[in-house]
C-alpha positions as CSV (number, residue, x, y, z in Angstrom):
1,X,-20.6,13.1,-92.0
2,X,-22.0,15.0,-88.8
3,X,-23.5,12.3,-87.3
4,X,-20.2,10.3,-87.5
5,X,-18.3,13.3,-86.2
6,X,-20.8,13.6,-83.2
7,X,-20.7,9.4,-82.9
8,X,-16.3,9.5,-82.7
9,X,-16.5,12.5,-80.3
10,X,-19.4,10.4,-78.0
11,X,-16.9,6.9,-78.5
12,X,-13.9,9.5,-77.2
13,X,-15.5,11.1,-74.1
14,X,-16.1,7.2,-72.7
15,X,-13.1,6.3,-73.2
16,X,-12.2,9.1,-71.3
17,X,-14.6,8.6,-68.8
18,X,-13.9,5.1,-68.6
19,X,-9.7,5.5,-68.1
20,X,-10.7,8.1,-65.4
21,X,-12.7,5.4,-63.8
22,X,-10.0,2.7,-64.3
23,X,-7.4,5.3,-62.8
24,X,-9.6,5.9,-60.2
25,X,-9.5,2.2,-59.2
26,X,-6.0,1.8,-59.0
27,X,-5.2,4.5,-56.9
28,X,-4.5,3.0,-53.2
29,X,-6.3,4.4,-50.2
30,X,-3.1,4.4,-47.8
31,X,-4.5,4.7,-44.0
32,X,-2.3,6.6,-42.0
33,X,-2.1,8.1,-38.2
34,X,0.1,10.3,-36.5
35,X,2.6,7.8,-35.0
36,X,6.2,9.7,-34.9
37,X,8.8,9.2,-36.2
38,X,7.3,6.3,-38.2
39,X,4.5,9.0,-39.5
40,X,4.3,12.8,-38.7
41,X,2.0,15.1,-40.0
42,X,3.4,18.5,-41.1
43,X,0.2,20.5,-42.0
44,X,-1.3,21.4,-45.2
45,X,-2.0,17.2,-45.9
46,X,1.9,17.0,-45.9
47,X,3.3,14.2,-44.5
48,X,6.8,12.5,-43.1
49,X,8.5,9.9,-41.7
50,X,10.1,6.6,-41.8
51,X,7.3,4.8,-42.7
52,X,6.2,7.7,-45.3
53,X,9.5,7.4,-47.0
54,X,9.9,4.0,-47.2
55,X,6.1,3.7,-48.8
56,X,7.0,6.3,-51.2
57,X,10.0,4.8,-52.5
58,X,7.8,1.7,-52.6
59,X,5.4,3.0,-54.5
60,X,7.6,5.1,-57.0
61,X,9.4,2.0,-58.1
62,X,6.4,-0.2,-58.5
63,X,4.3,2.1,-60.5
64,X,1.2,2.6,-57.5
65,X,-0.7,5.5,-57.3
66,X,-2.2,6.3,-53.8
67,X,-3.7,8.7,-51.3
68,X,-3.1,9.2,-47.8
69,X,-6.4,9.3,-45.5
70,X,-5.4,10.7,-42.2
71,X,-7.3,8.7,-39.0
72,X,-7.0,9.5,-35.2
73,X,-6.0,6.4,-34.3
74,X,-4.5,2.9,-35.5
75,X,-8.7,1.2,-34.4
76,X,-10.3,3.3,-36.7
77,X,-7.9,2.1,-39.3
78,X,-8.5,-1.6,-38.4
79,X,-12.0,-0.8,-38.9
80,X,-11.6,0.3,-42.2
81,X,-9.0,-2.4,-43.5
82,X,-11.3,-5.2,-42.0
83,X,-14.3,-3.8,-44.3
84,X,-12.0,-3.4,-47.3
85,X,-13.0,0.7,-47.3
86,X,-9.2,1.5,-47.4
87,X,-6.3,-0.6,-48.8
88,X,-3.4,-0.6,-46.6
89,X,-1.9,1.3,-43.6
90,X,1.6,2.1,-43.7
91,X,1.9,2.3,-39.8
92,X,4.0,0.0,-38.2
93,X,1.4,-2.6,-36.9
94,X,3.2,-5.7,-34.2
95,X,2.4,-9.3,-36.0
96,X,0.4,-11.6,-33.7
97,X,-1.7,-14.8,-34.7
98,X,-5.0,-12.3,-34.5
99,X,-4.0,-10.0,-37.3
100,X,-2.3,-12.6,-39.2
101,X,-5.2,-14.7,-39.4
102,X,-7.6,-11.6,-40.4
103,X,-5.4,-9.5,-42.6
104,X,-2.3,-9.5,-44.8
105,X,0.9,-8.8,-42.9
106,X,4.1,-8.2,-44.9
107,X,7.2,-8.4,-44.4
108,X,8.5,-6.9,-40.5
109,X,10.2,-4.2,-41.4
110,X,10.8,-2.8,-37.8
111,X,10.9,-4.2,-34.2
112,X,9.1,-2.5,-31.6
113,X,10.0,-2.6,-27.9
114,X,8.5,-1.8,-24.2
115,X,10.3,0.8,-23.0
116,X,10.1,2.1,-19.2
117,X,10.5,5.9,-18.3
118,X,10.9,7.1,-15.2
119,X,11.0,10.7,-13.4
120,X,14.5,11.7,-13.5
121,X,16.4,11.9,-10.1
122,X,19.1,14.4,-10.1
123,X,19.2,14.7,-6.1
124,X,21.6,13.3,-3.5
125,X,20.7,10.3,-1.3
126,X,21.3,12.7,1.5
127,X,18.7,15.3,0.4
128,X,16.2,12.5,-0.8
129,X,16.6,10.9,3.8
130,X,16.1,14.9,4.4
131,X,13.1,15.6,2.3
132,X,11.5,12.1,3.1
133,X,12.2,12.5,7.2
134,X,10.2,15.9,7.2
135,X,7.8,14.7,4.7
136,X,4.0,14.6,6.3
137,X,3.7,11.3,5.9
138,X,6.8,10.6,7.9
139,X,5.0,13.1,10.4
140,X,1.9,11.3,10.5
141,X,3.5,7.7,11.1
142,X,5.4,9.4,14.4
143,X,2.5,11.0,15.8
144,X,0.2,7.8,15.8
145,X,3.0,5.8,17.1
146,X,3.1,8.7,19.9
147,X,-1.0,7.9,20.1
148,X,-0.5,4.6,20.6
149,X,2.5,4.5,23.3
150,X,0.8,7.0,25.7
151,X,-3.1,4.7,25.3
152,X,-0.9,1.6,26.6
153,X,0.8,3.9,28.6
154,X,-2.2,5.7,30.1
155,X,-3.8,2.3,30.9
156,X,-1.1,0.5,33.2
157,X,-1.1,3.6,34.8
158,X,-4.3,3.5,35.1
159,X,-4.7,0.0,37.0
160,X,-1.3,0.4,38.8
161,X,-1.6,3.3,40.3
162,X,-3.2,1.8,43.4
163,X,-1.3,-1.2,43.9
164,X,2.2,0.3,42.9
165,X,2.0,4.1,43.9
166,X,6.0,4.3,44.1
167,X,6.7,3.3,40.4
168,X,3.1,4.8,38.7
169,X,2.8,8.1,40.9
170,X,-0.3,9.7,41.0
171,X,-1.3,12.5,39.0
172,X,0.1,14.3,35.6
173,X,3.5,12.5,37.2
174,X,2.7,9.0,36.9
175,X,1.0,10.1,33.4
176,X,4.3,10.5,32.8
177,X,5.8,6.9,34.3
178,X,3.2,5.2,32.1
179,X,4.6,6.5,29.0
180,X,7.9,6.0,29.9
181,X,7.2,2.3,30.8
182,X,5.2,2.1,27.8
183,X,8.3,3.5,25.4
184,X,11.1,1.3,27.4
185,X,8.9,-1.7,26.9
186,X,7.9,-1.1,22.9
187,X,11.8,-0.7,21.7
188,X,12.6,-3.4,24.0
189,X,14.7,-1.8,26.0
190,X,14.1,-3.6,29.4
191,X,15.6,-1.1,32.3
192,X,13.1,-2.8,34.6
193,X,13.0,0.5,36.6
194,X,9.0,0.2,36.2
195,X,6.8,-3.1,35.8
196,X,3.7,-3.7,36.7
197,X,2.5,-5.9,40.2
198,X,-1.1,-6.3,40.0
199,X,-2.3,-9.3,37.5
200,X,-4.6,-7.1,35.3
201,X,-1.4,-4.7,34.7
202,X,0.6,-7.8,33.5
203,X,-2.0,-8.8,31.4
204,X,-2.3,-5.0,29.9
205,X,1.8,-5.3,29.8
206,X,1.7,-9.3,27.7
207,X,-0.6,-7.3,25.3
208,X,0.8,-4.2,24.6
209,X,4.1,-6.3,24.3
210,X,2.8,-8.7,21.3
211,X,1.4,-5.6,19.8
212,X,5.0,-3.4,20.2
213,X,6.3,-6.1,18.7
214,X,4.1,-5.8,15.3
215,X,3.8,-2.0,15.5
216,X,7.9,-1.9,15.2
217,X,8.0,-4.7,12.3
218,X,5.4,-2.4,10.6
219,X,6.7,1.2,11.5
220,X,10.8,-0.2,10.0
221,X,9.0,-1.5,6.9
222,X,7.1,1.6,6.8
223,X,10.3,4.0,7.0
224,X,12.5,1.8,4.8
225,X,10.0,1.9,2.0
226,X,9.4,6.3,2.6
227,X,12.9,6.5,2.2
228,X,14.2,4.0,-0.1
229,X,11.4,4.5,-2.8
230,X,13.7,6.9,-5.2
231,X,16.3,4.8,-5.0
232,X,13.6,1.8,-5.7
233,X,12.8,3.9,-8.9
234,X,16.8,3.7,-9.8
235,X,16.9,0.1,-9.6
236,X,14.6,-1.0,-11.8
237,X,15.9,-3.9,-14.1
238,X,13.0,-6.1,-15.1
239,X,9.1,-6.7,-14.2
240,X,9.5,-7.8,-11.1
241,X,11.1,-4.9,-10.4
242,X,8.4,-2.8,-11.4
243,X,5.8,-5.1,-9.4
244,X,7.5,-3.2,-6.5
245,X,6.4,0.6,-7.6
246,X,3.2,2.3,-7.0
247,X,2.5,4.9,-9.9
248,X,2.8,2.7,-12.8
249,X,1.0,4.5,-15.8
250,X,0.8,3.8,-20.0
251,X,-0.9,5.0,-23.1
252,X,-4.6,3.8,-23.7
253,X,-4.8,0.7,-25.8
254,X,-1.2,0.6,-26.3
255,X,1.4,-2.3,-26.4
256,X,2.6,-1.1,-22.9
257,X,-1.3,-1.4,-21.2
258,X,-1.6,-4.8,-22.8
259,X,1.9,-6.2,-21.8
260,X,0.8,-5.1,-18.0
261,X,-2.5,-7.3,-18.6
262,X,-1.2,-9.5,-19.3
263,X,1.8,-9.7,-16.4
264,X,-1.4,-8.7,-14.1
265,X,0.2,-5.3,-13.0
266,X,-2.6,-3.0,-11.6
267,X,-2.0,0.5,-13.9
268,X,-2.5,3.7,-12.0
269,X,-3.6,6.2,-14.7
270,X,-4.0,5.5,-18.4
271,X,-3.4,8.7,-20.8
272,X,-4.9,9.3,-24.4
273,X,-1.2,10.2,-26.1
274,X,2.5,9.5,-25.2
275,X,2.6,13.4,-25.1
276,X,0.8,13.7,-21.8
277,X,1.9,10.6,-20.2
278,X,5.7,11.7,-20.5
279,X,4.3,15.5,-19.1
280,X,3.2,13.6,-16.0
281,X,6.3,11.3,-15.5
282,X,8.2,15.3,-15.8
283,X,5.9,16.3,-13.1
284,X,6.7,13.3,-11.0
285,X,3.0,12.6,-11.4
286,X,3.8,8.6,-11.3
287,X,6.7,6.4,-10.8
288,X,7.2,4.6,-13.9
289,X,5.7,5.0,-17.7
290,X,5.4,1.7,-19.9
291,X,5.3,2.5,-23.8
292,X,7.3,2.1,-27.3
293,X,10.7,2.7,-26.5
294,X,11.0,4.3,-30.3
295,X,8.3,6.2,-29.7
296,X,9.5,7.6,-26.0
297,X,13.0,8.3,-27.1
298,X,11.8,10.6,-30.2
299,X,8.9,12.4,-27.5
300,X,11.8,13.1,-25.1
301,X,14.6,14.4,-27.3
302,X,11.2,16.6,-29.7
303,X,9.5,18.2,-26.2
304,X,13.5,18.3,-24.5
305,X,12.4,16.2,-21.5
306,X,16.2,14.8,-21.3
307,X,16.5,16.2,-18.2
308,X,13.7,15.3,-16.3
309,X,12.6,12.1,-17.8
310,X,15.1,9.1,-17.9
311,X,14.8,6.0,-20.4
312,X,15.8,3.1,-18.7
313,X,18.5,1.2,-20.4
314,X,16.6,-2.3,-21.0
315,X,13.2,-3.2,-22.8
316,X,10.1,-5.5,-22.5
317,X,8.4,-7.4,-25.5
318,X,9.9,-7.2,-28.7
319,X,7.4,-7.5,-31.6
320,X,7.7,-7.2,-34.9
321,X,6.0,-4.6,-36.8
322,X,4.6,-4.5,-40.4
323,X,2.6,-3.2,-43.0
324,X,-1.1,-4.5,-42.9
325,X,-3.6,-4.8,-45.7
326,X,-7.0,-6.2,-46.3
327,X,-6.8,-10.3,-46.8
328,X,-6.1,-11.6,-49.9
329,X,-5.3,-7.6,-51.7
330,X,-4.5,-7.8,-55.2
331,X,-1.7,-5.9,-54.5
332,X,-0.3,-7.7,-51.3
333,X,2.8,-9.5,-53.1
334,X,3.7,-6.7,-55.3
335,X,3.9,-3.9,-52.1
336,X,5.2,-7.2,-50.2
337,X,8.3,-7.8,-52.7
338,X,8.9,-3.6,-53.0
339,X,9.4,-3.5,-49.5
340,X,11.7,-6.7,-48.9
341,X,13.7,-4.8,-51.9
342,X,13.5,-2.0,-50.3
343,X,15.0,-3.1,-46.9
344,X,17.5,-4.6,-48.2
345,X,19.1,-1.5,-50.1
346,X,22.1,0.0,-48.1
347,X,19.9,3.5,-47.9
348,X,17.2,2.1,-45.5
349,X,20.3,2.3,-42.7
350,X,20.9,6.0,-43.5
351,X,17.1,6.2,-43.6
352,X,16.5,4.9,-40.3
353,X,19.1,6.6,-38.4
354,X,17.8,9.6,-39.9
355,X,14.8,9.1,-38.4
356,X,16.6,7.2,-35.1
357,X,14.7,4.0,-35.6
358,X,15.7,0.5,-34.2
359,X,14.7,-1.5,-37.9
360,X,15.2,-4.8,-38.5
């Protein structure tokens, strides 16, 4: 009778052991990285967000058990979905032929955008000629303009001071007529009070007159773009527009970096996190930022950058973004199905405003 006793208790501890194991194997490793608003970790291994609550009513009504294992980034996650060492990730991933052909994609269940930030202008067109005419650079462009008149100058007088001693006096005087000469005959002015008579002098004057005539073409282009480059930031509308700016800057390994590969747009400076890209943009640190509209309009409004960091009204890219598994997941259709049902229910509205997401 003992030994039976000790045999049923042996037969009830596997069981036990073995239902563990089985419950063990049916709990879902959910991948998951901080990605607001879609995913936002609130300390203590508490987590929230769109794509949190959607996965959670997902999984309540389908009967899945699952844990949430936190990564840095969305690459360590494909990492661990390509070697099957976690089940899904619940971030919002864009569809494209790669990841469709190497994992399980369900159905979109968001569409992401481009958007373009710039530093926001709250100054007068007035004060932006003012600051930009007694900028140094301005400075700089005058005084080697100056340079360059009174070497011309300083030449003709130079060779014409013999041969025409009433137009090019001698000494710090004629000095003096040589710049003037040199000036008058750069903007094109033609008094014809001074000209040189001796033939090196004319061949000094045919130079310095092809070369006024390139300086000037540069020096305009040069001041229009110093002082037009705010408003140039204003007027952005589409990619070619934003061919045109200098400081163009996105988020490392990001939709926005890719998207300017791919246009062939040199990128100025790359950051780690949306976070400090935006902090550069408030600084005025670059011209324009390139990154998930969502993402830029939650990051504005959460660090109160609405006044010194402007969304432009228009976006770049769309994609469509989805859950991702491992290919061919035992549980792709039934997470699949749960979240088409779940889209579809007249809460995933409220839920996305909530969260003020752009869904499909």
């Amino acid at each position: 009778m003992r030994h039976k006793f000790i045999y049923i208790v042996i037969l009830l501890l596997f069981a036990l052991n073995k239902a563990q194991a089985n419950t063990q194997s049916d709990t879902l490793t959910v991948g998951i990285y901080q990605n607001p608003p879609f995913v936002i970790t609130t300390g203590e291994g508490k987590f929230e967000g769109l794509s949190i609550e959607l996965w959670e009513n997902i999984a309540n009504s389908s009967n899945l058990n699952f844990k949430y294992e936190l990564h840095s980034d969305f690459i360590s996650i494909l990492k661990r979905l390509e070697y099957n060492e976690i089940d899904l990730t619940i971030n919002p991933m864009d569809v494209n032929d790669l990841r469709v052909g190497k994992f399980e994609m369900t159905q979109p269940f968001s569409i992401s955008s481009i958007g373009v930030a710039i530093p926001y202008l709250n100054r007068s067109t007035f004060s932006v000629f003012v600051s930009n005419i007694f900028s140094l650079e301005f400075l700089e462009i005058i005084l080697m303009l100056i340079l360059i008149i009174f070497v011309f100058g300083f030449f003709l007088w130079l060779v014409e001071r013999k041969h025409n001693k009433f137009q090019f006096r001698p000494g710090v005087l004629g000095l003096f007529d040589g710049l003037w000469w040199s000036a008058v005959t750069m903007t094109t002015v033609g008094y014809g009070d001074k000209a040189p008579k001796s033939n090196l002098g004319k061949a000094i004057a045919i130079i310095w007159m092809f070369t006024a005539v390139i300086i000037i073409s540069s020096f305009t282009a040069g001041i229009a773009s110093t002082l037009t480059i705010s408003g140039l930031q204003t007027d952005i509308k589409n990619i070619e527009d934003i061919r045109l700016v200098e400081g163009i800057s996105t988020v490392g390994a990001s939709s926005g970096e890719y998207y300017l590969m791919e246009e062939n747009i040199p990128v100025t400076q790359t950051y780690a996190s949306p976070i400090l890209a935006l902090r550069a943009i408030a600084k005025k640190e670059n011209d324009v930022l390139l990154y998930d509209k969502t993402v830029l309009q939650y990051y504005i409004n959460r660090l109160s950058l609405d006044e010194k960091v402007k969304l432009l009204p228009f976006t770049l890219k769309e994609n469509y973004q989805s859950f991702m598994l491992p290919k061919n997941h035992t549980h792709f259709d039934k997470i699949n199905v749960g979240l088409m049902k779940e889209i579809q229910k007249e809460n995933w509205i409220d839920l996305q405003r909530k969260y003020d997401v752009k869904g499909k």
